[in-house]
KOLSEDO-867080 format. One record per residue (C-alpha): residue number from 1; residue in three letters; x, y, z. Coordinates in Angstrom, 2 decimals. Layout:
! residues N
{k: NUM	r: ALA	X: X	Y: Y	Z: Z}
...
! end
This chain:
! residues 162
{k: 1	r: UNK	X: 27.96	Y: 42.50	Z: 2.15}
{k: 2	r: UNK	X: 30.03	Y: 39.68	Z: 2.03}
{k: 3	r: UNK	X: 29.29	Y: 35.76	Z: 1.70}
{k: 4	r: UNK	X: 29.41	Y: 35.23	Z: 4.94}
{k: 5	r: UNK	X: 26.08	Y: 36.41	Z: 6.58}
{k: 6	r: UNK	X: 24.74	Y: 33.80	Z: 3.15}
{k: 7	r: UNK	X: 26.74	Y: 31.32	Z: 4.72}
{k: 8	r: UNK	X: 25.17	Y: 32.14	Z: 8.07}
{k: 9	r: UNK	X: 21.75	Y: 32.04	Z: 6.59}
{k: 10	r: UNK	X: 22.50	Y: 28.47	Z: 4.74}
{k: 11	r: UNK	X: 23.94	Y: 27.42	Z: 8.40}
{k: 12	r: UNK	X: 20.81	Y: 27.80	Z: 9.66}
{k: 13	r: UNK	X: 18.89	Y: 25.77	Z: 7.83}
{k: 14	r: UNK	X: 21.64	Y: 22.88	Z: 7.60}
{k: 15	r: UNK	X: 23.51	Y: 24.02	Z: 4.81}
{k: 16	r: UNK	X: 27.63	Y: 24.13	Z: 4.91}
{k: 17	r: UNK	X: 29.60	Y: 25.58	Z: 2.16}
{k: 18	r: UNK	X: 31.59	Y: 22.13	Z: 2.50}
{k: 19	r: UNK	X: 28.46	Y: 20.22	Z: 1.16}
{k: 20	r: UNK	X: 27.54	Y: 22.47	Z: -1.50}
{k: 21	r: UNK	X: 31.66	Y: 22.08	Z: -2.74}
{k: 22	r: UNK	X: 31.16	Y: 18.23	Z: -2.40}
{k: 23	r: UNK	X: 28.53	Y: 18.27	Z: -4.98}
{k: 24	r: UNK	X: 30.69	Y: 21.01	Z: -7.24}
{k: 25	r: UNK	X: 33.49	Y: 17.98	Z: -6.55}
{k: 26	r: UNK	X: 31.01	Y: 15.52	Z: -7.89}
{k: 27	r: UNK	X: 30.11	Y: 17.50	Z: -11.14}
{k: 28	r: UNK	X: 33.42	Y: 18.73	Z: -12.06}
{k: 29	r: UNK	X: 35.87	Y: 16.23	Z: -11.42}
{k: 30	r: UNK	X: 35.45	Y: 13.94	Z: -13.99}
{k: 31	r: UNK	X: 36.64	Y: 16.68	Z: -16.63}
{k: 32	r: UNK	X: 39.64	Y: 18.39	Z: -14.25}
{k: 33	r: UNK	X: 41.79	Y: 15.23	Z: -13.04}
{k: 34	r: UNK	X: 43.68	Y: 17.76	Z: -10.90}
{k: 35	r: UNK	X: 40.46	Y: 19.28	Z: -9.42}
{k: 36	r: UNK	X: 41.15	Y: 20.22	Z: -5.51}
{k: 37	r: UNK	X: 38.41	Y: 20.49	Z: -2.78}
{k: 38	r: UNK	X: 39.31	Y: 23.33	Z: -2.12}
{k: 39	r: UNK	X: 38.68	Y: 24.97	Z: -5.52}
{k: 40	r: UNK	X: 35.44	Y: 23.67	Z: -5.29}
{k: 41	r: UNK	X: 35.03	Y: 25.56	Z: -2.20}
{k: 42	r: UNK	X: 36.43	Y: 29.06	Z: -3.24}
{k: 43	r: UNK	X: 34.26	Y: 28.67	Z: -6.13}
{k: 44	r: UNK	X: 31.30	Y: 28.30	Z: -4.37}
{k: 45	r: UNK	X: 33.19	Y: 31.59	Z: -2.19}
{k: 46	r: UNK	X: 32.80	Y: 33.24	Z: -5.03}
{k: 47	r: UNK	X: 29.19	Y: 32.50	Z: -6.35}
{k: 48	r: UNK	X: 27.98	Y: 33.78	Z: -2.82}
{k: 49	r: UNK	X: 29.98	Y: 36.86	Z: -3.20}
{k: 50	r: UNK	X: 27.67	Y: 37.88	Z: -5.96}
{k: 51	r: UNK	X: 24.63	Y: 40.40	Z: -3.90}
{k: 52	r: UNK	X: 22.31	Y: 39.37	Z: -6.44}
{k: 53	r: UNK	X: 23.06	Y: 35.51	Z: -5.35}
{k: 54	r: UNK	X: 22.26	Y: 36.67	Z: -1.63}
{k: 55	r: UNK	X: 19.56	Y: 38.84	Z: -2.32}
{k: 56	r: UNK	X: 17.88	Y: 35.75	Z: -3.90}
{k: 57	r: UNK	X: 18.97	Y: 33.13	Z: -1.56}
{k: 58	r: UNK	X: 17.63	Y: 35.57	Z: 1.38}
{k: 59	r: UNK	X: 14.48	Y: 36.04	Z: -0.15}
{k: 60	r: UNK	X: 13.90	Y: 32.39	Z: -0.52}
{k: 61	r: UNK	X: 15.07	Y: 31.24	Z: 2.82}
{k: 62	r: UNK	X: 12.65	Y: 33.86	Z: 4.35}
{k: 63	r: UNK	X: 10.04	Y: 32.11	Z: 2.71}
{k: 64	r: UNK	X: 10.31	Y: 28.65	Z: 3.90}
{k: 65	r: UNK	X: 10.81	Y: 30.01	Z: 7.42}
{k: 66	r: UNK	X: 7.47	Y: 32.32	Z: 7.20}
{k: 67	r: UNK	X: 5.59	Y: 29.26	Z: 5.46}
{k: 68	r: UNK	X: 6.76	Y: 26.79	Z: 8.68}
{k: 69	r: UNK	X: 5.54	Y: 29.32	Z: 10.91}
{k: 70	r: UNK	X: 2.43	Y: 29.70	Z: 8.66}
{k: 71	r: UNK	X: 2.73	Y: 33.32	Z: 8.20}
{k: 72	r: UNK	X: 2.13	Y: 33.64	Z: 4.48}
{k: 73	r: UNK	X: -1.48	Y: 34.53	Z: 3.03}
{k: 74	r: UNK	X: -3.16	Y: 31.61	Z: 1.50}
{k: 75	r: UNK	X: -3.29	Y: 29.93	Z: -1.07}
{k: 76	r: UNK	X: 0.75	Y: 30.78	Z: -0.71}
{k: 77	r: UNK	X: 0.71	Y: 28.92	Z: 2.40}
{k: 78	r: UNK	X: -0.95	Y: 25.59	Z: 1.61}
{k: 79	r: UNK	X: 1.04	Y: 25.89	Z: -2.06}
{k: 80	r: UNK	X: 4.34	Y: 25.68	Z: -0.30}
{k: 81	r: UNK	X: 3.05	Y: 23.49	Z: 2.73}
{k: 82	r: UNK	X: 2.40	Y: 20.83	Z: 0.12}
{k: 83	r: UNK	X: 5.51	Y: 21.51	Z: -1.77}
{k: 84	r: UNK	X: 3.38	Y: 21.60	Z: -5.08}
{k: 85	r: UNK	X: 5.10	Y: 20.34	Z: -8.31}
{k: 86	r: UNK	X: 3.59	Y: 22.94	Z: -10.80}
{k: 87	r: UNK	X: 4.73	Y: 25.86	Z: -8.81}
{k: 88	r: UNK	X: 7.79	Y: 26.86	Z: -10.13}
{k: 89	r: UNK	X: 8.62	Y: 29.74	Z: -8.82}
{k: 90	r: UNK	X: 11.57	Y: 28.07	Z: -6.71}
{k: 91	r: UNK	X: 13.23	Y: 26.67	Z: -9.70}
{k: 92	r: UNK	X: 13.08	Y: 29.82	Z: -11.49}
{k: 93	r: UNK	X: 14.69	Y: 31.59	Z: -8.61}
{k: 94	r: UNK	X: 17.62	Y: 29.32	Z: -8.56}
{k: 95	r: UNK	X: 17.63	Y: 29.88	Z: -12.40}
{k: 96	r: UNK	X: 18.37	Y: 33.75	Z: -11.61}
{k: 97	r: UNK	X: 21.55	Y: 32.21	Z: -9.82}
{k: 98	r: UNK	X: 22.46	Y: 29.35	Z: -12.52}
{k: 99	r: UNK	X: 22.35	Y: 32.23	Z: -15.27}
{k: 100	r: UNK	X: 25.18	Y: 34.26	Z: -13.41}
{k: 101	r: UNK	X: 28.23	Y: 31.81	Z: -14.78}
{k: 102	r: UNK	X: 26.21	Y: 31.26	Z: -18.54}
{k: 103	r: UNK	X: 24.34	Y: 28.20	Z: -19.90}
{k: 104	r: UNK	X: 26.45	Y: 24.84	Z: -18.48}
{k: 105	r: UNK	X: 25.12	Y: 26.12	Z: -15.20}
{k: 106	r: UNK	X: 21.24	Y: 25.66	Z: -16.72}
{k: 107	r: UNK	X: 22.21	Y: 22.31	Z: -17.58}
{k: 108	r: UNK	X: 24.27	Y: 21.40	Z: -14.37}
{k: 109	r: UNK	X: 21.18	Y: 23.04	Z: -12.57}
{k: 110	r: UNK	X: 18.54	Y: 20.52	Z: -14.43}
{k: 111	r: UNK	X: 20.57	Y: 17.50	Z: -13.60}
{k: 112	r: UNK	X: 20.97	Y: 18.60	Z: -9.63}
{k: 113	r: UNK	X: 17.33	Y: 19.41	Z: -9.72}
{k: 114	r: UNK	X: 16.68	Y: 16.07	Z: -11.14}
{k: 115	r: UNK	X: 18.57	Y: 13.46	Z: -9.30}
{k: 116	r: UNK	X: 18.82	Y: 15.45	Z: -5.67}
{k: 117	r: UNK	X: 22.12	Y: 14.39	Z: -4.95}
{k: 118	r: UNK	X: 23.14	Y: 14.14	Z: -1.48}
{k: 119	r: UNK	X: 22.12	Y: 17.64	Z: 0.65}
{k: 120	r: UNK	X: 19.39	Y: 18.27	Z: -2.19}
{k: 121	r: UNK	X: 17.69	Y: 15.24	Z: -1.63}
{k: 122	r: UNK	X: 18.03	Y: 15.60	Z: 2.40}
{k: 123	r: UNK	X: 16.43	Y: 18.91	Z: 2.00}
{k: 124	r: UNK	X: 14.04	Y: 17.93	Z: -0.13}
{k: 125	r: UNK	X: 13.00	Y: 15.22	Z: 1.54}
{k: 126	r: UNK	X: 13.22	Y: 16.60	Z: 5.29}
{k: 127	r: UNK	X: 9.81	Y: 15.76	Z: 7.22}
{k: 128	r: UNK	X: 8.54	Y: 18.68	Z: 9.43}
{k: 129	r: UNK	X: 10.73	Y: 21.05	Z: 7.89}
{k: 130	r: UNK	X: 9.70	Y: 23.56	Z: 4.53}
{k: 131	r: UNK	X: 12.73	Y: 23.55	Z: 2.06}
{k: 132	r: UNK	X: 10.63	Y: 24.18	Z: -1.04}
{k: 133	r: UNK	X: 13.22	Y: 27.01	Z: -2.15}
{k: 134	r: UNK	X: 16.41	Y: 25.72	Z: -0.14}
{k: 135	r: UNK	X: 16.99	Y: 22.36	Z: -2.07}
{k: 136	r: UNK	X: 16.88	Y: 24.53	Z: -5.45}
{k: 137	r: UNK	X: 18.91	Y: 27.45	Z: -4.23}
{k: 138	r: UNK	X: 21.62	Y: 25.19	Z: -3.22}
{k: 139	r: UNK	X: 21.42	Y: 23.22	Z: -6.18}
{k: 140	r: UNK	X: 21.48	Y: 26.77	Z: -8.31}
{k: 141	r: UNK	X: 24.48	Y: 27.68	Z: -6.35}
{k: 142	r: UNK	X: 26.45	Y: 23.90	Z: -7.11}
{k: 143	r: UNK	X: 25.43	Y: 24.26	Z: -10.19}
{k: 144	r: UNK	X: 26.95	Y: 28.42	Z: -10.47}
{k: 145	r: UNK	X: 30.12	Y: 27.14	Z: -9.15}
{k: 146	r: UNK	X: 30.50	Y: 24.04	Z: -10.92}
{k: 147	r: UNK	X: 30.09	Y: 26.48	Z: -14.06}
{k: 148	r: UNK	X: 32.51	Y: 28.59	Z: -12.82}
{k: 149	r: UNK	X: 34.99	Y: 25.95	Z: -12.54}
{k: 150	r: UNK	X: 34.30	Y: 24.99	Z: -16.21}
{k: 151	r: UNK	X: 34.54	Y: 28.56	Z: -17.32}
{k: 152	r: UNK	X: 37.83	Y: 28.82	Z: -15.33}
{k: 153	r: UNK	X: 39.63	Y: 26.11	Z: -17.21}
{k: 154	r: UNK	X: 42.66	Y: 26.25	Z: -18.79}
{k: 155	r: UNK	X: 41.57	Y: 23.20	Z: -20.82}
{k: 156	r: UNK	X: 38.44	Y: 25.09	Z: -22.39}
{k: 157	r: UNK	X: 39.43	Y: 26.02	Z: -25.80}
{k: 158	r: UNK	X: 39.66	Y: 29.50	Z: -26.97}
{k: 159	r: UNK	X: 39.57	Y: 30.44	Z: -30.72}
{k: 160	r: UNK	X: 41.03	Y: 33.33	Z: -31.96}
{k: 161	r: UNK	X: 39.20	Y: 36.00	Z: -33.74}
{k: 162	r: UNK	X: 39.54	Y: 36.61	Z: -37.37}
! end
């Protein structure tokens, strides 16, 4: 499967690839001076090329669409109706994607999840609309690509072995 039917899925709900590169832009520019849009872009390409990425991003977009039609079993339903704080579950989702390019993606992912930059902060503040796993997939897949880009690098240092 390729990252396109993801892409389709993320279209659906408002997402573009574009946005999701802005905020891998935002995070990675100030350390690559020569950093192109379009790198950003591919990168994020790339994270969504990853089937466990999909898998996880399908599973979660499901679930906001089943809990604005009401279709999940209680207490599930009024849980993500209310967008409770100590539920978790959404966050450690996105985690599953953060982990894929190593630890900077954790941290990335903690500042994305914090502040709700641009589309994070539109999804997670959408009226009428459930994006309790949305806003922190797409801020698990920023955060993946961003740490791609880092991992990528031909500034990161590499240290030989003994």
């Amino acid at each position: 499967m390729s990252y396109e039917v993801a892409e389709a899925w993320l279209k659906r709900r408002g997402v573009t690839l574009e946005e999701i590169a802005g905020i891998v832009y935002t995070l990675q520019a100030p350390y690559h001076a020569d950093l192109k849009a379009e790198e950003c872009l591919d990168s994020v390409r790339a994270v969504l090329n990853k089937r466990e990425v999909q898998y996880t991003l399908f599973t979660g977009i499901a679930l906001d669409e089943l809990a604005e039609r009401k279709l999940l079993p209680e207490p599930l339903q009024a849980i993500l109706e209310a967008d409770e704080p100590l539920y978790g579950v959404d966050e450690t989702m996105a985690l599953g994607i953060t982990s894929v390019f190593g630890m900077i993606g954790l941290t990335s992912f903690g500042y994305l999840d914090k502040m709700k930059p641009e589309i994070i902060g539109r999804l997670n503040n959408e009226g009428g609309r459930i994006h309790v796993f949305l806003d922190d997939l797409v801020a698990g897949l920023a955060a993946a690509a961003s740490a791609r880009i880092a991992h990528k690098s031909s500034g990161a240092a590499v240290y030989p072995a003994e």
